[in-house]
TIMI-2910 file (N, C-alpha, C, CB; in pm, 1 decimal, decimal comma, always signed):
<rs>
+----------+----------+----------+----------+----------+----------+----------+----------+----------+----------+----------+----------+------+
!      n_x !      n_y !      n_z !     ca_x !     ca_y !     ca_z !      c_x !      c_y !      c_z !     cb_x !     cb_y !     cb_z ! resn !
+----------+----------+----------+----------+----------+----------+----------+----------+----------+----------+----------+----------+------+
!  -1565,1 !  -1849,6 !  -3213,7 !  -1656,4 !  -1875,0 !  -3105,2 !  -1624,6 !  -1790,0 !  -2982,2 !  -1653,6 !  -2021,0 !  -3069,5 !  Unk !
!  -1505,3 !  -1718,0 !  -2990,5 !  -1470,6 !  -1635,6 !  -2869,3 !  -1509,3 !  -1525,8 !  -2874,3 !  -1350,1 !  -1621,9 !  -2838,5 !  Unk !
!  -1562,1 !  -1471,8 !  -2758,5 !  -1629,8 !  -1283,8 !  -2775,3 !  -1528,0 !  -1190,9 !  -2840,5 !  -1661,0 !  -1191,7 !  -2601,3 !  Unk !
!  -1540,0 !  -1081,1 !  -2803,2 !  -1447,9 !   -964,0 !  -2881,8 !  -1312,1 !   -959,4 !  -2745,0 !  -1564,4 !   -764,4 !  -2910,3 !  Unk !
!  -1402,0 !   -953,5 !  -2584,6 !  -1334,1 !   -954,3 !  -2514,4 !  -1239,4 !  -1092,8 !  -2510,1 !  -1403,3 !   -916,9 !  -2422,5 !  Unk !
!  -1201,4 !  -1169,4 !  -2499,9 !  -1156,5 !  -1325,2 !  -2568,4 !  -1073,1 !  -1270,6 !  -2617,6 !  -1242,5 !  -1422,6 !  -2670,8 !  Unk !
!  -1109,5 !  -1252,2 !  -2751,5 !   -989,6 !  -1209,4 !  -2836,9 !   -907,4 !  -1099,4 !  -2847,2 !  -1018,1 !  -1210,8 !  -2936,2 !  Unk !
!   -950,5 !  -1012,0 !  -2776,0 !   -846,0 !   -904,3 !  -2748,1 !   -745,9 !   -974,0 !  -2636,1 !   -922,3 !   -753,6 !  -2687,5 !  Unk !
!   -795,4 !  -1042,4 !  -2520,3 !   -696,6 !  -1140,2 !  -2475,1 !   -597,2 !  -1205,8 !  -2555,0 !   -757,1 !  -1232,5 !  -2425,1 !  Unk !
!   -664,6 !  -1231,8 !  -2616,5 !   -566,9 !  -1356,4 !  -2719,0 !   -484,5 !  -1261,9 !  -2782,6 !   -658,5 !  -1465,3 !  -2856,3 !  Unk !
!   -483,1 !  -1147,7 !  -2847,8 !   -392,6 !  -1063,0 !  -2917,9 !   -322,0 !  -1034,3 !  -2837,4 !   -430,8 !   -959,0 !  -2981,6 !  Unk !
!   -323,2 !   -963,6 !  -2709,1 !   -259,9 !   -929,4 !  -2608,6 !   -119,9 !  -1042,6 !  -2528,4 !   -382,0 !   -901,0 !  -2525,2 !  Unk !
!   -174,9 !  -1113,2 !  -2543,1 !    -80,7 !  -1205,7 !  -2540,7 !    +56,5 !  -1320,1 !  -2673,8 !   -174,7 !  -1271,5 !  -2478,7 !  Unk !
!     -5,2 !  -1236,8 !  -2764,9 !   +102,3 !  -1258,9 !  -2910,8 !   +122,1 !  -1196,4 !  -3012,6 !    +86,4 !  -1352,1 !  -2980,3 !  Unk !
!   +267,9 !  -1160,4 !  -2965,7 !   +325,0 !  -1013,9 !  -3003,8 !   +276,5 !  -1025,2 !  -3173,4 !   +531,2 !   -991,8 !  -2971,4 !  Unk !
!   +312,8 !  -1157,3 !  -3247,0 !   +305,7 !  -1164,6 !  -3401,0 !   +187,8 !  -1165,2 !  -3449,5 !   +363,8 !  -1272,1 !  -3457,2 !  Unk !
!    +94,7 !  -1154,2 !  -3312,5 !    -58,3 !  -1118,9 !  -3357,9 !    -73,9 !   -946,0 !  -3378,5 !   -178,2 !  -1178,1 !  -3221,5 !  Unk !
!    -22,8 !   -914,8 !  -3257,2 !    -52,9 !   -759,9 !  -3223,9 !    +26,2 !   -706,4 !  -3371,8 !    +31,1 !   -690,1 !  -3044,4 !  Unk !
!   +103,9 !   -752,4 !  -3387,0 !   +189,0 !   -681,9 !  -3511,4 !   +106,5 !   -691,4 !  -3629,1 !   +337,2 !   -754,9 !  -3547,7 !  Unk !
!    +69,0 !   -752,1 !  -3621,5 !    -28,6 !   -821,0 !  -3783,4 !   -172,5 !   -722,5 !  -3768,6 !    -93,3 !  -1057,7 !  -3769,5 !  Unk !
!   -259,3 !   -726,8 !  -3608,0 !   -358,7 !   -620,0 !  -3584,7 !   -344,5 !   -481,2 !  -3618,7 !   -382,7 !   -616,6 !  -3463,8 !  Unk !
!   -170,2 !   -450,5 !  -3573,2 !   -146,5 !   -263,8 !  -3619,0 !   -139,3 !   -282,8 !  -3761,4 !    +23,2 !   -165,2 !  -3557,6 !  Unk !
!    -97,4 !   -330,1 !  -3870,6 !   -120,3 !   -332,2 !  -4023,3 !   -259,0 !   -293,5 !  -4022,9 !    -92,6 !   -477,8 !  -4103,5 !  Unk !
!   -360,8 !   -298,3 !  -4003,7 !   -519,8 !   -280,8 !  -4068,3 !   -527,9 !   -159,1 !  -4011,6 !   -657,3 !   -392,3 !  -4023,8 !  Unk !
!   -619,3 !    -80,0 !  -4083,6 !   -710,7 !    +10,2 !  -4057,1 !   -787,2 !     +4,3 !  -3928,3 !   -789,9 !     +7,8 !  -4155,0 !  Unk !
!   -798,7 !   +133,3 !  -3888,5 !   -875,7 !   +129,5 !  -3763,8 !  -1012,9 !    +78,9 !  -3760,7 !   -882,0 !   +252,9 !  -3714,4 !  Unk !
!  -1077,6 !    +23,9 !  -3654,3 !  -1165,3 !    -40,0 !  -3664,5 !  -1235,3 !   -177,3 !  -3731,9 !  -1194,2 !    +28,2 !  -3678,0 !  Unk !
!  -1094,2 !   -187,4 !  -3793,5 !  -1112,0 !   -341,8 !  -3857,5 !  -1139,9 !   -451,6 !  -3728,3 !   -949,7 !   -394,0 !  -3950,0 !  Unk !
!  -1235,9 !   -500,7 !  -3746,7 !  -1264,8 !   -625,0 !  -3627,6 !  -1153,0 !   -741,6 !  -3636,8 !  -1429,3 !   -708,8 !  -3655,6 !  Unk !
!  -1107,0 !   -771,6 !  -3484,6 !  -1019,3 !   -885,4 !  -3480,9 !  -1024,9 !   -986,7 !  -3573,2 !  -1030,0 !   -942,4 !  -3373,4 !  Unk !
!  -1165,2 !  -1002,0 !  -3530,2 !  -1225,9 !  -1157,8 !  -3595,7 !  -1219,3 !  -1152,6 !  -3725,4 !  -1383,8 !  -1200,7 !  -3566,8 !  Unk !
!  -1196,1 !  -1038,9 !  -3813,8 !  -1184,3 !  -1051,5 !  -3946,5 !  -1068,8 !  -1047,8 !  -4026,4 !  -1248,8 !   -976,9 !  -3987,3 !  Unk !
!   -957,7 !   -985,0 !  -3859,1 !   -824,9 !   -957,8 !  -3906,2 !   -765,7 !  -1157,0 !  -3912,5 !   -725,9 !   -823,3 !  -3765,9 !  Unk !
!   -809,2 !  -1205,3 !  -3811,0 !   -771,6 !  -1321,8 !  -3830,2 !   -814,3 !  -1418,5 !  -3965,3 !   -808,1 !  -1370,1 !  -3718,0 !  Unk !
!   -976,9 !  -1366,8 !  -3960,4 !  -1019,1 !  -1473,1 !  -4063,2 !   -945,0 !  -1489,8 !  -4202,8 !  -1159,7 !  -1445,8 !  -4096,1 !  Unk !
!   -926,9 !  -1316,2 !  -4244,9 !   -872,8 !  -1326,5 !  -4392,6 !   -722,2 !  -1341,8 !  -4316,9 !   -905,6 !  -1170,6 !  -4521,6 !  Unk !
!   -634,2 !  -1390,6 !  -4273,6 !   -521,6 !  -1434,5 !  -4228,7 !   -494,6 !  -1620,5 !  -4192,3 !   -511,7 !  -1342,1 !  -4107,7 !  Unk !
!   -637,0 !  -1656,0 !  -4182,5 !   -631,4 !  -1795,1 !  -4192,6 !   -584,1 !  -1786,1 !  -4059,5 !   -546,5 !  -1871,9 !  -4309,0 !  Unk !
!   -614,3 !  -1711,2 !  -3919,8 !   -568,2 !  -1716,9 !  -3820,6 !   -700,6 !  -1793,5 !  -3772,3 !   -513,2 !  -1589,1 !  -3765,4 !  Unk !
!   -815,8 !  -1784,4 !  -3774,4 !   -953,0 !  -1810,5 !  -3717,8 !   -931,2 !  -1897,3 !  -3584,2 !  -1050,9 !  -1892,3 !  -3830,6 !  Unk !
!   -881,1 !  -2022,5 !  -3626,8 !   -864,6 !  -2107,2 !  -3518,6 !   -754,5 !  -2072,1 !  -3423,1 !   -845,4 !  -2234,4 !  -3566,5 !  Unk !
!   -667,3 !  -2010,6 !  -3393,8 !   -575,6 !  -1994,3 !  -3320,3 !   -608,2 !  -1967,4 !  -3176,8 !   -507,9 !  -1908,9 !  -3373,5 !  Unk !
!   -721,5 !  -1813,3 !  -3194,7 !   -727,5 !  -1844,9 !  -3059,8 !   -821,4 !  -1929,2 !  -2958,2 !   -727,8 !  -1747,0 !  -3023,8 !  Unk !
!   -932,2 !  -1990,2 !  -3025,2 !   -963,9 !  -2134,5 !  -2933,6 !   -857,7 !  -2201,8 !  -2870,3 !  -1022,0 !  -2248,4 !  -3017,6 !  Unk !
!   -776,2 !  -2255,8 !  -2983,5 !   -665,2 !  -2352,2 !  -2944,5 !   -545,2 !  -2246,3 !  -2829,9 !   -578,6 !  -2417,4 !  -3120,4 !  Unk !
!   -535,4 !  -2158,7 !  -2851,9 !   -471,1 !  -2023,8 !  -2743,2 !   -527,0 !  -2093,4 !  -2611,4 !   -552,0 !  -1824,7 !  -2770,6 !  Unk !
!   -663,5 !  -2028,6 !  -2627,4 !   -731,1 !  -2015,5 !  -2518,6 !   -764,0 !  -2120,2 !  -2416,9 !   -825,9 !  -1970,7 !  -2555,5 !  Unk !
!   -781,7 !  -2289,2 !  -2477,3 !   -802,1 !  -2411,8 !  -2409,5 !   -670,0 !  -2426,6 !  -2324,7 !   -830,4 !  -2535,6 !  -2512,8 !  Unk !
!   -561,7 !  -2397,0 !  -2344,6 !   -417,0 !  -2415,9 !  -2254,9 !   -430,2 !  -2247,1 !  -2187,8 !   -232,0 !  -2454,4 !  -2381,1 !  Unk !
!   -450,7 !  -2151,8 !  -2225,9 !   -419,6 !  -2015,8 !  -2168,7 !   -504,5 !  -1929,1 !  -2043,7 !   -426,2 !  -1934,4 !  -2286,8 !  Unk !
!   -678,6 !  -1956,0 !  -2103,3 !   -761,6 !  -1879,1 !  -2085,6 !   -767,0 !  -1905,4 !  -1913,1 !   -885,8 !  -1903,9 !  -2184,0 !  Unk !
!   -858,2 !  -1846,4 !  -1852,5 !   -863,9 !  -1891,1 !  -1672,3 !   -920,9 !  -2011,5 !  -1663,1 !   -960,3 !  -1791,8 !  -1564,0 !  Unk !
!   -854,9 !  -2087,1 !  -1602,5 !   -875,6 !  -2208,9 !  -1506,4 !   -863,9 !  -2316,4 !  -1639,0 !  -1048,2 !  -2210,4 !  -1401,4 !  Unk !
!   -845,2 !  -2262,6 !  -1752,4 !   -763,5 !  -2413,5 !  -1805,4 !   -671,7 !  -2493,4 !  -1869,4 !   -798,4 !  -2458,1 !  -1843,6 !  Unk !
!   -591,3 !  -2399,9 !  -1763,3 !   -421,0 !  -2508,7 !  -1802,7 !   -454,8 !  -2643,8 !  -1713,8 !   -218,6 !  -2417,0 !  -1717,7 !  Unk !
!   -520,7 !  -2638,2 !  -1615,1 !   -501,4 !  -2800,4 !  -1549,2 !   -617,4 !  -2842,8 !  -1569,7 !   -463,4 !  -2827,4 !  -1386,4 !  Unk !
!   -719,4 !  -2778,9 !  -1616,6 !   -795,7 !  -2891,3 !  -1722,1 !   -781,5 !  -2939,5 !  -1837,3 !   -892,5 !  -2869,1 !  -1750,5 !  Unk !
!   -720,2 !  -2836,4 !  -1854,9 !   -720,2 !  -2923,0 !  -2023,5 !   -579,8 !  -3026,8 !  -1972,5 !   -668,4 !  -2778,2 !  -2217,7 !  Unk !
!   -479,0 !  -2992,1 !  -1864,1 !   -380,5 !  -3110,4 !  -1828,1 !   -458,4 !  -3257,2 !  -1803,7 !   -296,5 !  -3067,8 !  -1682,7 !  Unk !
!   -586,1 !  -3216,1 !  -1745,3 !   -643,9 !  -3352,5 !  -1701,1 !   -710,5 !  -3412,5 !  -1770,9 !   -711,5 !  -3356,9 !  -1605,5 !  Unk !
!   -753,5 !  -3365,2 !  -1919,1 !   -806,8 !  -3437,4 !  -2021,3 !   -752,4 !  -3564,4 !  -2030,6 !   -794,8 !  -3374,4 !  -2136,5 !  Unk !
!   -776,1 !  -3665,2 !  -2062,0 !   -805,0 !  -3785,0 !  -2068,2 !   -842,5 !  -3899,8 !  -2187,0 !   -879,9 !  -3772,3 !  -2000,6 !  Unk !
!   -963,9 !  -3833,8 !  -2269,8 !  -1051,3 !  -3878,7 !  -2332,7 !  -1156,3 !  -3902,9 !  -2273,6 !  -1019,7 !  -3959,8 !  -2385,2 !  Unk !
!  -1176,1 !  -3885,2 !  -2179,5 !  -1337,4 !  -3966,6 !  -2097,8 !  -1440,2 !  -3834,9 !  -2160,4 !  -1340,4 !  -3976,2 !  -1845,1 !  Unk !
!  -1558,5 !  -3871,4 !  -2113,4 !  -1629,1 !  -3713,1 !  -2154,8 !  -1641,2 !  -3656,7 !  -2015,3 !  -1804,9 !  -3714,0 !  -2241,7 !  Unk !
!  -1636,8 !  -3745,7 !  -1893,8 !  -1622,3 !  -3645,8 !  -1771,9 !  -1489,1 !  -3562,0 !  -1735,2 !  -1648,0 !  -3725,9 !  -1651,9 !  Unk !
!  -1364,8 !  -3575,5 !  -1754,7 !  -1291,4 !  -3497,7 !  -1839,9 !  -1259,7 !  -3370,6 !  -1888,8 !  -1307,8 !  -3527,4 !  -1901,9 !  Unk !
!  -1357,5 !  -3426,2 !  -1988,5 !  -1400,6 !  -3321,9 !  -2063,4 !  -1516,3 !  -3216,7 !  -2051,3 !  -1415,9 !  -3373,1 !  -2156,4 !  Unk !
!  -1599,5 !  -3291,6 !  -1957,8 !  -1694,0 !  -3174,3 !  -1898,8 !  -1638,0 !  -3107,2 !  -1774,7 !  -1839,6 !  -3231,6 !  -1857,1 !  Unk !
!  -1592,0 !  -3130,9 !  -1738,7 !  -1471,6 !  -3055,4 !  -1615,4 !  -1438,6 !  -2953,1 !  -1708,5 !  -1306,5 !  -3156,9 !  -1552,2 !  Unk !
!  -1378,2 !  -2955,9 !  -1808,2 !  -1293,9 !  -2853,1 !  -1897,1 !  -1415,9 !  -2758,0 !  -1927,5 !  -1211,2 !  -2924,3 !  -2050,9 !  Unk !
!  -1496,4 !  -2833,0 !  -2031,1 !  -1586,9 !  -2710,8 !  -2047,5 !  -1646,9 !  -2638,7 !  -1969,6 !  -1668,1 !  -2727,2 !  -2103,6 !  Unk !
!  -1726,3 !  -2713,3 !  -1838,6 !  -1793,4 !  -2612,9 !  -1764,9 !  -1646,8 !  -2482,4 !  -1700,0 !  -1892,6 !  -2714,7 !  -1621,3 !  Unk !
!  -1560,0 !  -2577,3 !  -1693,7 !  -1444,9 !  -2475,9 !  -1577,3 !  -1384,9 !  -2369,6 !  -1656,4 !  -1293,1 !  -2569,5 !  -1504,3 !  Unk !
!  -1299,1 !  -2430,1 !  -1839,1 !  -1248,5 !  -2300,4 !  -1877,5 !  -1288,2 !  -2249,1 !  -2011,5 !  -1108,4 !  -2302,8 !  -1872,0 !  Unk !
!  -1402,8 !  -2298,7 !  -2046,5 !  -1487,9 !  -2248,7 !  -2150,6 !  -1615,3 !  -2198,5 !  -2098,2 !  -1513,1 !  -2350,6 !  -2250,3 !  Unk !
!  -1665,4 !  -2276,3 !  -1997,6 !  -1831,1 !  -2186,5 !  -1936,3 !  -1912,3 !  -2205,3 !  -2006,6 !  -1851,3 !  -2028,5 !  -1924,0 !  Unk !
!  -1901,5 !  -2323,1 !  -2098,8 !  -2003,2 !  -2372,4 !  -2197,2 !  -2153,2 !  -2390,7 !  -2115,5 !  -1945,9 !  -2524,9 !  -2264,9 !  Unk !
!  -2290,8 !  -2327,2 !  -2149,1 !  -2391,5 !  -2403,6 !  -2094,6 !  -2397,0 !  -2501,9 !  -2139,8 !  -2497,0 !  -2365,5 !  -2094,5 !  Unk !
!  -2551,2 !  -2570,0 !  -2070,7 !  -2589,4 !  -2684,2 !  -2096,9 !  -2611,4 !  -2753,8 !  -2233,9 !  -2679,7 !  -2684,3 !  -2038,7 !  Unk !
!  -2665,5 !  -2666,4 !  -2253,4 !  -2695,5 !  -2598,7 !  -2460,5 !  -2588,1 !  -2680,5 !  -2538,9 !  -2641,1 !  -2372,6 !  -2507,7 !  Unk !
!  -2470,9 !  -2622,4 !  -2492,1 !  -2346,9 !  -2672,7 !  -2596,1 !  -2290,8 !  -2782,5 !  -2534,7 !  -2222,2 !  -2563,4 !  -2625,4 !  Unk !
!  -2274,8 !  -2873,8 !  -2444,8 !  -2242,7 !  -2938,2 !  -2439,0 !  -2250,0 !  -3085,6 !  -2502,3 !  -2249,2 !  -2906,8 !  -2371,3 !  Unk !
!  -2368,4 !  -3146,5 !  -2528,3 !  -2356,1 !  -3245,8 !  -2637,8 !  -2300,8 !  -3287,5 !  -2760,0 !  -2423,3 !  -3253,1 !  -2663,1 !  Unk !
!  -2320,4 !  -3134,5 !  -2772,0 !  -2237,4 !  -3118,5 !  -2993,5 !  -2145,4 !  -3107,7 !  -2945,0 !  -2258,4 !  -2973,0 !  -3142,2 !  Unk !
!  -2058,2 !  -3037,5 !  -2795,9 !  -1867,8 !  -3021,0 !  -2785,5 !  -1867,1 !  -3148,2 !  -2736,3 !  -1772,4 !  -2888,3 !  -2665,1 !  Unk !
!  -1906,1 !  -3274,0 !  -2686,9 !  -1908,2 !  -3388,2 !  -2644,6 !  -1879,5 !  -3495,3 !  -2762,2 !  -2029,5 !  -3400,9 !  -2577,4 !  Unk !
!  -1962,9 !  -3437,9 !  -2867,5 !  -1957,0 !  -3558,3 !  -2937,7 !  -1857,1 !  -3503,6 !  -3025,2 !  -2091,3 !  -3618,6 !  -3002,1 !  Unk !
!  -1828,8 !  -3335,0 !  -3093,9 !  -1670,7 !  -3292,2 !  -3135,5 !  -1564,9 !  -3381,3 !  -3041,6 !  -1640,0 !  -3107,5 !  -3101,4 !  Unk !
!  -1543,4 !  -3321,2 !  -2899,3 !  -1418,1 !  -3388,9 !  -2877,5 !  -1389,7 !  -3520,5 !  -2895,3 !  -1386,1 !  -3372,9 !  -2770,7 !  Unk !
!  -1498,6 !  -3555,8 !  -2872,9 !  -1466,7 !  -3784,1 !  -2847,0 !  -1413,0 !  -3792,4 !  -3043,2 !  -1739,8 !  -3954,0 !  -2796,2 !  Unk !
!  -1464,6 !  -3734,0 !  -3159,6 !  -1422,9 !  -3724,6 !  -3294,4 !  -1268,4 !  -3693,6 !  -3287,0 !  -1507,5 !  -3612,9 !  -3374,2 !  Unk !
!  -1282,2 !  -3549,2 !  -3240,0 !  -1135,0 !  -3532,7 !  -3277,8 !  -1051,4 !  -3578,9 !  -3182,2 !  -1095,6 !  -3397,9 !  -3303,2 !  Unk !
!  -1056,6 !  -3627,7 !  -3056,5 !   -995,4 !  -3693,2 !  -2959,3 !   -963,4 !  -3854,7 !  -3031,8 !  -1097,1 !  -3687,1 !  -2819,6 !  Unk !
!  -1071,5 !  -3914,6 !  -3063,8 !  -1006,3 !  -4059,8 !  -3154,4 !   -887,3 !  -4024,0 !  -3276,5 !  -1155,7 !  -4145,2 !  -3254,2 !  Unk !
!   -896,4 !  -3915,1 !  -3328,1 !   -830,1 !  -3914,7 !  -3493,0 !   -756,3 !  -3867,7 !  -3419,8 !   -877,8 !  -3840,8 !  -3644,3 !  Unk !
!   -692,9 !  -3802,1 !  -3338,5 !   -529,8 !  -3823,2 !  -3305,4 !   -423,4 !  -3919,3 !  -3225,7 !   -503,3 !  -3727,9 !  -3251,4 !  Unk !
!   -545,2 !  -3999,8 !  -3149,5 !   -449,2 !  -4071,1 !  -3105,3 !   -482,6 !  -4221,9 !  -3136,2 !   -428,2 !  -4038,7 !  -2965,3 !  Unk !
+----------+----------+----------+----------+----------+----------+----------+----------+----------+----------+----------+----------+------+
</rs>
């Protein structure tokens, strides 16, 4: 779900990524270097603690969905669009862990 720019962030910041990116051929797309690596999800989960403005949102998560819309609008920039389906994801995976 992260752009190209995203994820060159995300490589840039882990060395055992960047190492794994110089193995491929030039022009191999990130997103594919991860996928066949079973990396796919990494950098979402990177990015919710890393990306701008949300280490202290995602600190202030909660479970509430206001919360959680703090987070998305502040360090995801989710429109309006996505917010219901990431509303009703988090409150799912927010119950099954705790």
């Amino acid at each position: 779900m992260l752009p190209q720019v995203s994820l060159e962030r995300f490589v840039s910041a882990n060395a055992d990524v960047q190492n794994l990116v110089a193995t491929y051929p030039a022009g191999t797309l990130i997103v594919d270097i991860l996928i066949n690596n079973h990396l796919d999800f990494e950098p979402g989960a990177w990015w919710t603690n890393n990306g701008p403005n949300c280490p202290e949102r995602a600190a202030a998560l909660d479970g509430t969905n206001a919360t959680f819309l703090e987070w998305e609008a502040g360090c995801i920039g989710g429109g309006v669009e996505t917010i219901p389906g990431r509303v009703a994801l988090f409150n799912t995976v927010y119950q099954s862990i705790h």
